[in-house]
C-alpha positions as CSV (number, residue, x, y, z in Angstrom):
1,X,-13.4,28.0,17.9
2,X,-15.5,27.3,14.7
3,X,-12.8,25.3,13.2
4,X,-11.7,22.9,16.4
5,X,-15.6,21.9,17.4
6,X,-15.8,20.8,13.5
7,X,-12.3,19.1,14.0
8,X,-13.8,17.3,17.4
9,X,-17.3,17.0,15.7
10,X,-15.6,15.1,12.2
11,X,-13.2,13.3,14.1
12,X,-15.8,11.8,16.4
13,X,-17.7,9.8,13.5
14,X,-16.6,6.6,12.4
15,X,-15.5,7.4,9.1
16,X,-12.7,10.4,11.2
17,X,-11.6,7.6,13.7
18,X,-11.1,5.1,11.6
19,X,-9.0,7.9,9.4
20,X,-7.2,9.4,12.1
21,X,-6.1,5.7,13.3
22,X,-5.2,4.9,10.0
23,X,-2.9,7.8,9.7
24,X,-1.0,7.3,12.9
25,X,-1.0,3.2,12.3
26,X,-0.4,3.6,8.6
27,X,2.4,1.3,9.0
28,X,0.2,-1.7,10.2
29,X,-1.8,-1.1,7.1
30,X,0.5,-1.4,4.8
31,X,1.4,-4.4,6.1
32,X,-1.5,-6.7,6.1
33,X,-2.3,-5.2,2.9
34,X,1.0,-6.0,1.6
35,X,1.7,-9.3,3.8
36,X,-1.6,-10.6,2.1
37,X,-1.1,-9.5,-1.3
38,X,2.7,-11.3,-1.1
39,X,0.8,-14.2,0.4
40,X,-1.7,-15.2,-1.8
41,X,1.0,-16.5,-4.6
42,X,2.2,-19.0,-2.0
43,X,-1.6,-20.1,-0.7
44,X,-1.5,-21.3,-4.3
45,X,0.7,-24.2,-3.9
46,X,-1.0,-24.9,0.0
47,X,-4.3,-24.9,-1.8
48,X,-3.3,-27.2,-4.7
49,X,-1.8,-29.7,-1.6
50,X,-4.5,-29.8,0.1
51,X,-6.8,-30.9,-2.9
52,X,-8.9,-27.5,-3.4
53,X,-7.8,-27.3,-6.6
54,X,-10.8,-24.6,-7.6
55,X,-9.3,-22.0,-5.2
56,X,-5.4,-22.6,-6.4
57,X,-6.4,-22.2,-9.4
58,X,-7.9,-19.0,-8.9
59,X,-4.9,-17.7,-7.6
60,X,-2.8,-18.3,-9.8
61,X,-5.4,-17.1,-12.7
62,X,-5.0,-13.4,-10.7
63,X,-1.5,-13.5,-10.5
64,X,-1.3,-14.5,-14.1
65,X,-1.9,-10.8,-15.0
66,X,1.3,-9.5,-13.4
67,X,3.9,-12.6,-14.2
68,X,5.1,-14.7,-16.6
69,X,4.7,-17.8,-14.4
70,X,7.5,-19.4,-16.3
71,X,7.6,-22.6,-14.2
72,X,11.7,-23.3,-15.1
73,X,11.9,-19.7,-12.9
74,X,9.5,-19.7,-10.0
75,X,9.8,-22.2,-6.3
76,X,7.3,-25.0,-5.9
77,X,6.1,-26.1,-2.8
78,X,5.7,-29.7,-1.5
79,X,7.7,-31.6,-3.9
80,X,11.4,-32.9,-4.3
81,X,13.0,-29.7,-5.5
82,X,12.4,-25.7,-4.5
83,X,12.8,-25.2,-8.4
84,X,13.0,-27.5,-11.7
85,X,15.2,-26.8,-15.1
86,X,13.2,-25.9,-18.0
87,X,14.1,-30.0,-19.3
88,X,13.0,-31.1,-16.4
89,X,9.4,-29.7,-17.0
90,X,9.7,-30.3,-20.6
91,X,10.1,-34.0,-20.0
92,X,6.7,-34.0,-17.2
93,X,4.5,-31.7,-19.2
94,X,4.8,-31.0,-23.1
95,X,8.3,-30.8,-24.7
96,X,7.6,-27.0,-26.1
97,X,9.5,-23.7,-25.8
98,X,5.7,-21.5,-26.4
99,X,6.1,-19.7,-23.0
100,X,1.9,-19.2,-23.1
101,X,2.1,-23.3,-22.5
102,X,4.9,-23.9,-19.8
103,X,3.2,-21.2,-17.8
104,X,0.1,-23.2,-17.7
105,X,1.8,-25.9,-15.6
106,X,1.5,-25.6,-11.8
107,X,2.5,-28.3,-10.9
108,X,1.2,-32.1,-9.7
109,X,1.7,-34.4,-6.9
110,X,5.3,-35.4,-7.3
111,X,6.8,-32.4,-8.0
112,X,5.0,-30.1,-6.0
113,X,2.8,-27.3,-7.0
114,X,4.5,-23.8,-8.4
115,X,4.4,-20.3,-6.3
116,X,1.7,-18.2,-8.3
117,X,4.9,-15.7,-8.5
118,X,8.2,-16.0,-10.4
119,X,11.2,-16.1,-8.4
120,X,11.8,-12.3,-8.9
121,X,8.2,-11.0,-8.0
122,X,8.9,-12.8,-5.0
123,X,11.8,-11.0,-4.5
124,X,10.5,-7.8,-4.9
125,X,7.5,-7.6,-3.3
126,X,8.7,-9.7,-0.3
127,X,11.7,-7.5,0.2
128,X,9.1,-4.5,0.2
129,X,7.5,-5.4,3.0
130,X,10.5,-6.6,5.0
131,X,12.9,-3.5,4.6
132,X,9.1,-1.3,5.0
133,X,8.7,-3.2,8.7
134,X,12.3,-2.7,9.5
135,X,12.5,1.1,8.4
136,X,10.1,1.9,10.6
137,X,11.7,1.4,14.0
138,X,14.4,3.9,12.8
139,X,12.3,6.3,10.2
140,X,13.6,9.6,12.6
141,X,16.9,8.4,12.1
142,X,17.1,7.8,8.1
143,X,16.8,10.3,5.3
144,X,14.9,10.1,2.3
145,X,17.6,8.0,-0.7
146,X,17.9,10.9,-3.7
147,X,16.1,10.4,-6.4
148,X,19.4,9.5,-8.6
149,X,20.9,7.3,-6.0
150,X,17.1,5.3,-6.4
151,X,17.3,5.3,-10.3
152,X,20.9,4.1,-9.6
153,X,19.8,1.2,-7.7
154,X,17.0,0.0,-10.5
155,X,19.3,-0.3,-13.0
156,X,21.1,-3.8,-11.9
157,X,17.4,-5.2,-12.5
158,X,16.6,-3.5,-15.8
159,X,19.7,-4.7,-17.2
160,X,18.7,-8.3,-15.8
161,X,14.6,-8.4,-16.9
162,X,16.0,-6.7,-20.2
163,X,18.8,-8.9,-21.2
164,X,16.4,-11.9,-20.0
165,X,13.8,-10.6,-22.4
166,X,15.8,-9.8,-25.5
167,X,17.1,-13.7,-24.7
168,X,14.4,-15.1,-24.8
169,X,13.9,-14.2,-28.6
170,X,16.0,-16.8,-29.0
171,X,13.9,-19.4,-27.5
172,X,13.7,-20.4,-23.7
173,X,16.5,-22.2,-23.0
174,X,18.3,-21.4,-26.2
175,X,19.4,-17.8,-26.0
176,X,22.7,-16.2,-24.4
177,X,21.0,-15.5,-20.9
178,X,20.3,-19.4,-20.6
179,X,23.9,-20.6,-21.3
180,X,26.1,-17.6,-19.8
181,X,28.8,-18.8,-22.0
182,X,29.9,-15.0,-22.6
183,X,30.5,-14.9,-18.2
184,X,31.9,-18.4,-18.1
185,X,34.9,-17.2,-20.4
186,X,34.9,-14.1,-18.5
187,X,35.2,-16.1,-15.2
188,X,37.7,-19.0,-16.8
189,X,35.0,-21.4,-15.6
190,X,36.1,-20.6,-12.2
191,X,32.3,-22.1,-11.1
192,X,30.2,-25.5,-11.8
193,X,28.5,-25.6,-15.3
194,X,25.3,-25.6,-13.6
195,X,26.4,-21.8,-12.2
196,X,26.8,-20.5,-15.7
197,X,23.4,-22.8,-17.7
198,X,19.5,-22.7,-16.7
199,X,17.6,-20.9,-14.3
200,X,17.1,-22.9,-11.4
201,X,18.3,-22.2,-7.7
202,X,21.5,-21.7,-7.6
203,X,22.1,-20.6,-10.7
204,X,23.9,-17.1,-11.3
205,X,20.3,-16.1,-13.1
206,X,18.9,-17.1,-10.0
207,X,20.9,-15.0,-7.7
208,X,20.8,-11.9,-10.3
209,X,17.3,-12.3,-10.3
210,X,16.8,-12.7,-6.7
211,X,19.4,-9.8,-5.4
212,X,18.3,-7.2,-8.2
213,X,15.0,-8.0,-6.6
214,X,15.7,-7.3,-3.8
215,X,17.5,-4.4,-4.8
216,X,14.7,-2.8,-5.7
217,X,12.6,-3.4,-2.6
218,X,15.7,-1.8,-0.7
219,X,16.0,1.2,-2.9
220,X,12.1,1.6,-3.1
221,X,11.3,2.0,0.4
222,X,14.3,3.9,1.5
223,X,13.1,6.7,-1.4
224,X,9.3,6.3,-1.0
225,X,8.9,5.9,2.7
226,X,9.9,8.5,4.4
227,X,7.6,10.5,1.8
228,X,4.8,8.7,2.6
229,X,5.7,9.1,6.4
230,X,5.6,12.8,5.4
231,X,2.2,12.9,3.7
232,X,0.5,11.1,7.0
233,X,2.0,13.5,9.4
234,X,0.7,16.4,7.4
235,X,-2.7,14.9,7.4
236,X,-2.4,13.8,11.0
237,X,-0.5,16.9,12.6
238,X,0.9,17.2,16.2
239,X,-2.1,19.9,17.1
240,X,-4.8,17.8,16.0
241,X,-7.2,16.4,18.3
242,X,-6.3,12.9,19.0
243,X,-9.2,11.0,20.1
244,X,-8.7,7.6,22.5
């Protein structure tokens, strides 16, 4: 008797209603947390459009602590093309392969301004939160992924990031990830040149990066979901007092 009027007495404070709602609507948290925090690198480019330059800016400053922001590999917004070569920005801001520099470019006016994210953050996290919102219709139905099937499914992108990154030593533009001449004479050339060379949409870096990324957000909410569905309904069992 003790133990239920403290349940009904804790639960009928804020702090337990706004704690038992969250852990029978955890879903809807996660994704306005999540649906603002993988839309923020594309306010960026709004921002930067609509002349509040101070508050694109900003943006992409934050996000500049978890990408590269290699403009030759992210989307732009509001400009002729969804993505540019690494020439192409080259020839409109300063003709250098110093990856610290070309990150710094966001864009301007004629070619649109640059997503705060690289294509493959965008990927990721945006495939997160879609498979997350359509998991949860049918989390009864689905078992947790084993844990080797989900190491399984990360290792098409850490072979991709890797490969990039040991590339790159070479140079942007200049190493053996950039030209793809070792899958063009694999393939017989069976695809356009610009399949094989650069980075830009289309490309089969672009795709690799874009499916391993999503990849991932597949593989990492089919493992970690139904665990985290597990932890709320322990907090939030069926015999505890739900309040309206």
């Amino acid at each position: 008797m003790y133990d239920r009027a403290f349940q009904e007495h804790t639960l009928s404070t804020p702090l337990g209603k706004a704690t038992n709602w969250v852990t029978q609507h955890w879903i809807v948290v996660f994704a306005l947390i999540m649906g603002f925090y993988v839309g923020l690198p594309f306010l960026a480019p709004v921002l930067m459009y609509l002349g509040w330059l101070e508050g694109g800016k900003a943006i992409y400053t934050i996000y500049s602590t978890q990408c590269h922001q290699l403009p030759q590999r992210s989307f732009f917004l509001f400009g002729d093309k969804t993505m540019y070569s690494l020439a192409e920005v080259q020839d409109i801001w300063r003709n250098t392969l110093n990856p610290l520099i070309l990150r710094q470019f966001v864009g301007n006016p004629e070619m649109g301004w640059k997503v705060a994210w690289s294509d493959r953050m965008v990927s990721m996290y945006s495939s997160i939160l879609v498979f997350g919102l359509l998991w949860w219709p049918f989390r009864q139905r689905i078992k947790p992924l084993a844990w080797w099937v989900f190491i399984l499914l990360m290792i098409p992108m850490a072979i991709d990031g890797i490969s990039h990154f040991i590339s790159d030593f070479a140079g942007l533009g200049l190493g053996f990830r950039d030209s793809n001449a070792w899958l063009a004479a694999l393939t017989n050339n069976a695809f356009p040149v610009t399949f094989y060379a650069g980075d830009t949409l289309g490309s089969v870096n672009s795709w690799l990066r874009l499916l391993t990324g999503v990849l991932f957000g597949f593989a990492t909410v089919w493992f970690s979901f139904p665990f985290l569905n597990g932890w709320f309904k322990d907090f939030n069992p069926p015999d505890r007092i739900q309040l309206s």
